[in-house]
C-alpha positions as CSV (number, residue, x, y, z in Angstrom):
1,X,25.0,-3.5,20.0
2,X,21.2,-4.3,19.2
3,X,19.6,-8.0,19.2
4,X,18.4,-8.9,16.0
5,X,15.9,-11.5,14.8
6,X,16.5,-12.6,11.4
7,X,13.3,-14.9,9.9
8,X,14.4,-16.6,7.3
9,X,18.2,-18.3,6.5
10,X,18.2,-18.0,2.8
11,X,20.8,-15.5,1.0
12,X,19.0,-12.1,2.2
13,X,18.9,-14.0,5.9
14,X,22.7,-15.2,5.3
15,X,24.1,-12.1,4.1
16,X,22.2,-9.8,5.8
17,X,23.5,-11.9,9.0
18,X,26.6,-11.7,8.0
19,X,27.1,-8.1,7.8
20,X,25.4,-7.0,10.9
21,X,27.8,-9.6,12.8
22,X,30.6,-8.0,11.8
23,X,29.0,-4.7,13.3
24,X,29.2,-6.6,16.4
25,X,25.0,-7.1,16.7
26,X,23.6,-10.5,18.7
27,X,21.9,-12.0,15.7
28,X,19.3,-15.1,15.5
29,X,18.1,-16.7,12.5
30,X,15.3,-18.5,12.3
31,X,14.7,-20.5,9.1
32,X,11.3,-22.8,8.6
33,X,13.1,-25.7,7.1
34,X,16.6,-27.5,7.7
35,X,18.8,-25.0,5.5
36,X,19.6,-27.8,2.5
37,X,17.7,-26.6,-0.4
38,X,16.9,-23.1,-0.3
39,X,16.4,-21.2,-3.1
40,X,19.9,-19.9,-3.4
41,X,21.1,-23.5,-3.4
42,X,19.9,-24.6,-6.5
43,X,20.2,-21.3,-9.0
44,X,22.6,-20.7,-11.8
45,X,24.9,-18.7,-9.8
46,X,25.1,-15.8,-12.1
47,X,26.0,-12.3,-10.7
48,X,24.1,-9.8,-13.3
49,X,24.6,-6.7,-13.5
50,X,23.3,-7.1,-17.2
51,X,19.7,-7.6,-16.0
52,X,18.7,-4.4,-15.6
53,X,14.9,-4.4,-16.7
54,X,13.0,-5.4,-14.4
55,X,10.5,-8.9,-14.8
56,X,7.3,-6.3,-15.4
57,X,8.6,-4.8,-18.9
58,X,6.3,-4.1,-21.5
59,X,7.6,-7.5,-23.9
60,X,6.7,-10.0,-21.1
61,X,3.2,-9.1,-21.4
62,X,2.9,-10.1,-25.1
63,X,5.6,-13.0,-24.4
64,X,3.5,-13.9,-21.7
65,X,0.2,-14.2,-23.0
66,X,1.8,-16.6,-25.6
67,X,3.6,-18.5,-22.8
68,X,1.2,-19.0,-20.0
69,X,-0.9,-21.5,-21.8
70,X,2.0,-24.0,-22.2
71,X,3.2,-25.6,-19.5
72,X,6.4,-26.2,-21.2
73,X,7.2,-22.3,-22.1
74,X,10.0,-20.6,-20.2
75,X,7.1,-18.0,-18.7
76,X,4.0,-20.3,-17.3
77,X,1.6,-18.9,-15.3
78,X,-1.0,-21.5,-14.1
79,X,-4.5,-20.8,-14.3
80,X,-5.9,-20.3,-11.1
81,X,-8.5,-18.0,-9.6
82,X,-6.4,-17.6,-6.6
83,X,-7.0,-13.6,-5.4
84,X,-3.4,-13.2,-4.4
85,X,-2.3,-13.9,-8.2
86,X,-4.8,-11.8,-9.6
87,X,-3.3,-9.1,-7.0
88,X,-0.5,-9.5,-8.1
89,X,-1.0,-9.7,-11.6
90,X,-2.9,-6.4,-11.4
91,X,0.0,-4.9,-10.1
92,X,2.1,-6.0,-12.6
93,X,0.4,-4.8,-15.7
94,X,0.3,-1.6,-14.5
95,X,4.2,-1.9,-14.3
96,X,5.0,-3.2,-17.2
97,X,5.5,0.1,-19.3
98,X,8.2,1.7,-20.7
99,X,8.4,4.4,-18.2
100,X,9.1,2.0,-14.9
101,X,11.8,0.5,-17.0
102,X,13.6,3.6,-17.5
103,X,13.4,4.5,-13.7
104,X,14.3,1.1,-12.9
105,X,17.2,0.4,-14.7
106,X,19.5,2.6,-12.8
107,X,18.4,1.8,-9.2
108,X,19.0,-1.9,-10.7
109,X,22.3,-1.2,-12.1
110,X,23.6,0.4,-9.0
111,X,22.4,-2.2,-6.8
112,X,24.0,-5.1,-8.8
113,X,27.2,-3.1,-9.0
114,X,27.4,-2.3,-5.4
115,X,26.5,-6.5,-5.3
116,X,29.1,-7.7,-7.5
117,X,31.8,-5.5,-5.4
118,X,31.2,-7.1,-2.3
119,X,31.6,-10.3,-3.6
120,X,34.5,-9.7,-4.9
121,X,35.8,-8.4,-1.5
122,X,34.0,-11.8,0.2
123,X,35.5,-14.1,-2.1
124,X,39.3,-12.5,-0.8
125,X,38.4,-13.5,2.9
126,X,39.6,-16.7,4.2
127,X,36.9,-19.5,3.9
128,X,35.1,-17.9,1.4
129,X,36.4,-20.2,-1.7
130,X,33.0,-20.0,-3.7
131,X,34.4,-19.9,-7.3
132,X,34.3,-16.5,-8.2
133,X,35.3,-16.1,-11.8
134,X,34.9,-12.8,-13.9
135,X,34.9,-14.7,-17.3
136,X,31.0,-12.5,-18.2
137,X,28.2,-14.3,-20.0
138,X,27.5,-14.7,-23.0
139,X,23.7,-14.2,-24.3
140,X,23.3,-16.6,-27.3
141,X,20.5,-16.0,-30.0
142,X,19.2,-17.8,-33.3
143,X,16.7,-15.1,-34.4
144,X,17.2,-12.2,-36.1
145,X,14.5,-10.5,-34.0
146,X,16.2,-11.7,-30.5
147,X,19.4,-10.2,-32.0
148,X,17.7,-7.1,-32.9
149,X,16.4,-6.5,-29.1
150,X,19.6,-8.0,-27.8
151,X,21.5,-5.6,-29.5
152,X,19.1,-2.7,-28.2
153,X,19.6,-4.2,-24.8
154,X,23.7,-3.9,-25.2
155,X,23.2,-0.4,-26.8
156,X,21.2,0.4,-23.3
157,X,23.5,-1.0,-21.0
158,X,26.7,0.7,-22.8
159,X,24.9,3.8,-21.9
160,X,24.2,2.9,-18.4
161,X,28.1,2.1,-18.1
162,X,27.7,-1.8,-18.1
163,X,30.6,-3.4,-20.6
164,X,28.6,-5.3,-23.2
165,X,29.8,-6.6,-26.5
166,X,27.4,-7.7,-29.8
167,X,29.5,-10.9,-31.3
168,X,29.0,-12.6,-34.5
169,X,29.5,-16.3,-34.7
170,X,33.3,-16.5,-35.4
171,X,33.9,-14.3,-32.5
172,X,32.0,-16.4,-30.2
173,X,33.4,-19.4,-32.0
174,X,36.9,-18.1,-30.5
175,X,35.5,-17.5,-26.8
176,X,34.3,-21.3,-26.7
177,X,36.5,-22.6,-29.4
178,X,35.9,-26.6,-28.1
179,X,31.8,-26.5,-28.6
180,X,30.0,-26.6,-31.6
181,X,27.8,-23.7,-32.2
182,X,24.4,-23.5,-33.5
183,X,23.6,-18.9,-33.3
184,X,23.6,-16.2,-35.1
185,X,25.6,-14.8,-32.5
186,X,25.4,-13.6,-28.6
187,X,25.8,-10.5,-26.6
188,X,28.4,-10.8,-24.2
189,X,28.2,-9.3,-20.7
190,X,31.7,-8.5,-19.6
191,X,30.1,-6.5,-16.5
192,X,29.0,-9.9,-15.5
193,X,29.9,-13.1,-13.3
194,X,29.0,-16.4,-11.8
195,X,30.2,-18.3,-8.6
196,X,29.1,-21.6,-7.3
197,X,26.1,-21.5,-5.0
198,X,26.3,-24.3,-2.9
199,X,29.8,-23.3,-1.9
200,X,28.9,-19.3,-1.1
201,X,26.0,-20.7,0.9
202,X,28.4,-23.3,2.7
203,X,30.8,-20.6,3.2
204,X,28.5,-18.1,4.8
205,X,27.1,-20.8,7.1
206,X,30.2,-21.7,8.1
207,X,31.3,-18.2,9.0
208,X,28.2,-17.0,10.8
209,X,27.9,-20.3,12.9
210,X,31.5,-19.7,14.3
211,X,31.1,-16.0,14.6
212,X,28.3,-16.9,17.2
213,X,25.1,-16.1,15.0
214,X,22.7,-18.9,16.4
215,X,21.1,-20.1,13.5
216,X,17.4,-22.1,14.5
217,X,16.3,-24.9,11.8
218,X,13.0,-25.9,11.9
219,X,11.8,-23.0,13.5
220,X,8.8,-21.7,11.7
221,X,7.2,-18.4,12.8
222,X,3.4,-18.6,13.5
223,X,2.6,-15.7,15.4
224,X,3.9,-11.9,15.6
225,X,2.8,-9.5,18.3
226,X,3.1,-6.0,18.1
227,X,2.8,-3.0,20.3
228,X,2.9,0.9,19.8
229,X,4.0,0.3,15.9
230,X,6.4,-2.1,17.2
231,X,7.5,-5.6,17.0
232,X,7.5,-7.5,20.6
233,X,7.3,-11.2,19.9
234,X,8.1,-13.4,17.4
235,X,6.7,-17.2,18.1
236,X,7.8,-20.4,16.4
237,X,5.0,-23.0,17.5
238,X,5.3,-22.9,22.0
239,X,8.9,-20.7,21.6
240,X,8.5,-17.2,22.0
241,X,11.6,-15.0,20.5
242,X,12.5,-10.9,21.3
243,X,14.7,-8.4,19.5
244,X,15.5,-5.0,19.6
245,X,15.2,-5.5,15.5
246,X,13.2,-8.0,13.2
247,X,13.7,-8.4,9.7
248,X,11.6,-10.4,7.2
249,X,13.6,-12.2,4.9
250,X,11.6,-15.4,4.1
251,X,11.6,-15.4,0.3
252,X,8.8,-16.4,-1.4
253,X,7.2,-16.9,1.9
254,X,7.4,-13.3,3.1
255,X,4.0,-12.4,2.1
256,X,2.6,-14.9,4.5
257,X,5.0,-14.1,7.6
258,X,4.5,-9.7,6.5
259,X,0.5,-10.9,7.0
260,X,1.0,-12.1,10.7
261,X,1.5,-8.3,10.9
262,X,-1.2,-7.1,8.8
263,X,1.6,-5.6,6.0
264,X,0.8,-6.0,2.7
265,X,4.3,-7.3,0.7
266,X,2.9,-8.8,-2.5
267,X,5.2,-11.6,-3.9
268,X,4.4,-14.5,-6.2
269,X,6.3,-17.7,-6.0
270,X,8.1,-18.2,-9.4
271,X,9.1,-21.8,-9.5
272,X,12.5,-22.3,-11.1
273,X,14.1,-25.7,-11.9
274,X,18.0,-27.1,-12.2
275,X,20.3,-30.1,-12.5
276,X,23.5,-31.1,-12.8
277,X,25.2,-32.8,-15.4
278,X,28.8,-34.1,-15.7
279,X,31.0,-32.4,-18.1
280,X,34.5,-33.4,-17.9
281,X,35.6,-32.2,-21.0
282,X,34.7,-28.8,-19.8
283,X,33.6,-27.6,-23.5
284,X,31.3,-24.6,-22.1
285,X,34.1,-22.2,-20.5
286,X,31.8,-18.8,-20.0
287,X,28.3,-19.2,-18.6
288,X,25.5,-19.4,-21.5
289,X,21.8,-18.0,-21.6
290,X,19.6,-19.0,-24.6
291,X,17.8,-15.9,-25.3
292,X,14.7,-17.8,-27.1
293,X,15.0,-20.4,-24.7
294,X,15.0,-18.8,-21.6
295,X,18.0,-21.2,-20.4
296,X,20.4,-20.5,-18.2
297,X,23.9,-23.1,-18.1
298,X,27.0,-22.4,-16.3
299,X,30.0,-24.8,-15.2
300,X,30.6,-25.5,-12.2
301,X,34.1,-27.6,-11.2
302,X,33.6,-30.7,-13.6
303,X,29.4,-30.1,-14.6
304,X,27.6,-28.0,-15.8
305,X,24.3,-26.4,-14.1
306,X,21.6,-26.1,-16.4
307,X,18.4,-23.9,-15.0
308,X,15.4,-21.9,-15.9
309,X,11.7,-21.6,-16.5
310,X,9.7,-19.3,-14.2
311,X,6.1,-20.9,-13.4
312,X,4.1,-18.6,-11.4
313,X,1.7,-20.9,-8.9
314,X,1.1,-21.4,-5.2
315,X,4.2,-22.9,-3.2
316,X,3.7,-26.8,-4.1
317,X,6.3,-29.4,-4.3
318,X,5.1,-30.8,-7.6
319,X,7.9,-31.5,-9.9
320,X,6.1,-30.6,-13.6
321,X,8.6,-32.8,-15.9
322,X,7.1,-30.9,-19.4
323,X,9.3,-27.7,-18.0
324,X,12.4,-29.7,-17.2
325,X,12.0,-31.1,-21.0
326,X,11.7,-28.1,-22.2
327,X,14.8,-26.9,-20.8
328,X,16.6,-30.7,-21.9
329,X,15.1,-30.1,-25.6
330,X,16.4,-26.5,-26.3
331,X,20.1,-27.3,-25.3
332,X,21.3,-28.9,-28.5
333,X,19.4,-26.4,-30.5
334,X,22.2,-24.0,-29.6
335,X,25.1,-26.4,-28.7
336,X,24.6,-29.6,-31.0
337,X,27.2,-31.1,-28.8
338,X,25.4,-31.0,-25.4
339,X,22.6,-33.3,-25.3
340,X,21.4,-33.7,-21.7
341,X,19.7,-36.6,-21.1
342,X,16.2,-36.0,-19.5
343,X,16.9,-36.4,-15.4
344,X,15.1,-38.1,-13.0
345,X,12.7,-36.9,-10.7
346,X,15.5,-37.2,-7.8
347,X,18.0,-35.3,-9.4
348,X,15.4,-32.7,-10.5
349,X,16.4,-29.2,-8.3
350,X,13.3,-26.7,-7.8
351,X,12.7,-23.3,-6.2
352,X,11.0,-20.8,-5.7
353,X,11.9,-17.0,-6.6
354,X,10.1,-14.1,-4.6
355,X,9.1,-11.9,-7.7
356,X,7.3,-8.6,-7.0
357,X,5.1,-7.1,-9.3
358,X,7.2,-4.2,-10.6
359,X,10.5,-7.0,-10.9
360,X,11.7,-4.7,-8.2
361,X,13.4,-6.2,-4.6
362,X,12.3,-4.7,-1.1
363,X,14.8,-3.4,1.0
364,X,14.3,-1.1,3.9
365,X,11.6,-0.4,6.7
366,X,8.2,-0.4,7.5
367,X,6.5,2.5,7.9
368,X,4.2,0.7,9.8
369,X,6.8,-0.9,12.5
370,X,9.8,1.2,13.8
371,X,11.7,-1.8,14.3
372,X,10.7,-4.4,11.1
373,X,12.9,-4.2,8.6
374,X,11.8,-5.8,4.9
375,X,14.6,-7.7,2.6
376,X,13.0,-9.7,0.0
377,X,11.1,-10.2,-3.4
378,X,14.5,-10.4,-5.3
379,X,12.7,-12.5,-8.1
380,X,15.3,-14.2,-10.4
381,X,18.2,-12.2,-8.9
382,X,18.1,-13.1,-5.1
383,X,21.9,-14.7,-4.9
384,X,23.2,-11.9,-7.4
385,X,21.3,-8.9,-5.0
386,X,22.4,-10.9,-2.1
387,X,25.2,-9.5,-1.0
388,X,24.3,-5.6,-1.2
389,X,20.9,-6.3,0.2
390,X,22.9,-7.6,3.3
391,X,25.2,-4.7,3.5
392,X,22.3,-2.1,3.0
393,X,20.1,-3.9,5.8
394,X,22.7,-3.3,8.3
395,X,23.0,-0.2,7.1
396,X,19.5,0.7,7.4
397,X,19.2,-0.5,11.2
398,X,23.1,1.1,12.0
399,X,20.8,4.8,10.9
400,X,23.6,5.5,8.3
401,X,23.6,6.7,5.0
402,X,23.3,4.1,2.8
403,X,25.7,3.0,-0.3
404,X,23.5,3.7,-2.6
405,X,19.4,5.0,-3.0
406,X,17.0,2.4,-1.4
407,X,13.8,5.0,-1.8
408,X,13.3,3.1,-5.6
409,X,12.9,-0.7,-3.4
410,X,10.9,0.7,-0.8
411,X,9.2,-1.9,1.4
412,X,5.6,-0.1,1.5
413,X,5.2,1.0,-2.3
414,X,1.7,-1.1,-2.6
């Protein structure tokens, strides 16, 4: 049995927590704010094995130019001379090709399999009510060129095993037969699923707390020493904490906490933003994305969850209410029936998503540190990755063969 130090209690933190408990490890997590809001909490709760390009494909470059200039555009980058984001940005132009696609989509695929399966097997354990439902996703469009590239995306996925369907409007007519639709049709991704968020992340807590993991709020780590390429103190403020293992699982902090060790694990924050609305009548019965719009909805109990946007910008806690309109004014341009009202500022969710250059996660260990283990940089995917990332992390430090290839998410690849 090995002590482990956990920094950082959001999904990676949770899950990977949660598997290396039941391997029978002493595990501590330390988490820099009170475990209410992270970025998990909020999302759409989609589990997508459909997404398998990653964020730096060639189209976001074009789609981003046009974007990043309105701060009401799905893809916002904020103009800043901030060296980290030109880093970064650096990084990901040389990604965005059509070759990194191809390599990635497989190691994507399998991880989000391999993600989807434990879930499944979670969601059969006592406690672990979450709201699991295998009902897919269906991908709406109103543009004959987002059904062109939709329908190349299905084509792609068929081929990497995924069950996708292209749908005309009758058919998806008959799959949410009480909303009014406003498409030329929709892709829809059987392979996929959605759960509730706040539940899984209740559920998790729950278990880990009573299975002896100590979980530390408030405990933000300042200082790391190191010794002989390894890891021999971790300090929050006066407390000093030791391990036999460390892992960095801070989200879209982890660049910060990998620099206390001098590693460089380039992530930009990539502000996302949700809200809830009551829906009753429970007209939307499979979650929705809005291909132009960049939307994601899906129901939850009685409301609905609507979510998206992906503003790339230093950690802040401004709340810009141009991208929350944006995602209010492109609703009933697919569904004329939904028409959200605007929220207000207090009912306004917002995170932030650790996106890598190459839209690729990091999962594995330091060369630099025999005993630091990386699990982060998830982007847009972190709940649906969650749940493999923890089981390959305690694989990792058990020295076993993992389930599947981590070589393609390797923590040291810039």
């Amino acid at each position: 049995m090995s002590k482990i130090l956990i920094i950082g209690g959001g999904i990676m933190g949770l899950c990977s927590a949660y598997y290396l408990s039941k391997e029978g490890h002493d595990v501590t997590i330390l988490e820099k704010g009170d475990l209410s809001d992270n970025c998990s909490f909020g999302n759409a709760g989609m589990i997508v094995p459909s997404h398998f390009i990653p964020l730096a494909a060639p189209g976001m470059i074009n789609q981003g130019v046009r974007w990043m200039f309105s701060s009401k555009s799905p893809f916002y980058v904020k103009p800043s001379l901030d060296p980290n984001l030109i880093s970064w940005g650096v990084k990901f132009l040389k990604h965005a090709n059509s070759r990194h696609v191809e390599q990635s989509a497989g190691p994507l695929t399998e991880l989000s399999l391999l993600s989807k399966s434990l879930y499944k097997q979670l969601a059969q354990q006592p406690g672990f009510d979450f709201g699991l439902a295998e009902k897919g996703i269906l991908m709406f469009y109103k543009t004959h060129k987002a059904a062109e590239e939709e329908s190349h995306m299905a084509d792609k996925g068929r081929q990497l095993g995924l069950d996708m369907a292209v749908l005309n409007v009758a058919e998806c007519q008959a799959l949410q037969p009480d909303l009014k639709l406003n498409v030329l049709g929709a892709v829809h991704y059987r392979c996929d699923a959605h759960l509730y968020p706040n539940h899984l992340m209740a559920a998790l807590l729950k278990y880990l707390v009573t299975s002896g993991v100590k979980i530390k709020r408030d405990h933000e780590v300042t200082k790391i020493e190191t010794s002989n390429e390894k890891i021999t103190r971790v300090f929050t403020g006066n407390e000093e904490w030791t391990a036999d293992q460390y892992i960095i699982a801070g989200g879209a902090w982890s660049t910060a906490i990998a620099k206390l060790v001098n590693l460089n694990v380039p992530i930009m924050p990539g502000k996302g933003y949700s809200f809830m609305v009551k829906e009753p009548e429970q007209r939307l019965r499979i979650p929705a994305l809005l291909a132009e719009a960049r939307v994601a909805i899906t129901p939850m109990g009685d409301s609905l969850r609507y979510g998206g946007t992906m503003e790339l910008d230093k950690i802040n806690t401004r709340i810009n209410m141009n991208r929350v309109k944006g995602i209010v004014r492109s609703i009933p341009e697919y569904f004329p029936d939904l028409r959200p009202q605007i929220p207000a500022e207090k009912d306004i969710w917002y995170g932030f998503r650790p996106s890598s250059p190459d839209g690729l996660p990091y999962i594995g260990y330091s060369s630099k540190y025999k005993n630091l283990v990386i699990a982060t940089g998830h982007g847009m995917m972190g709940l649906s990755l969650g749940a493999a990332t923890g089981l390959l992390v305690s694989q990792v430090i058990a020295g076993i063969k993992t389930a599947i290839a981590i070589e393609p998410f390797s923590a040291d690849r810039f």
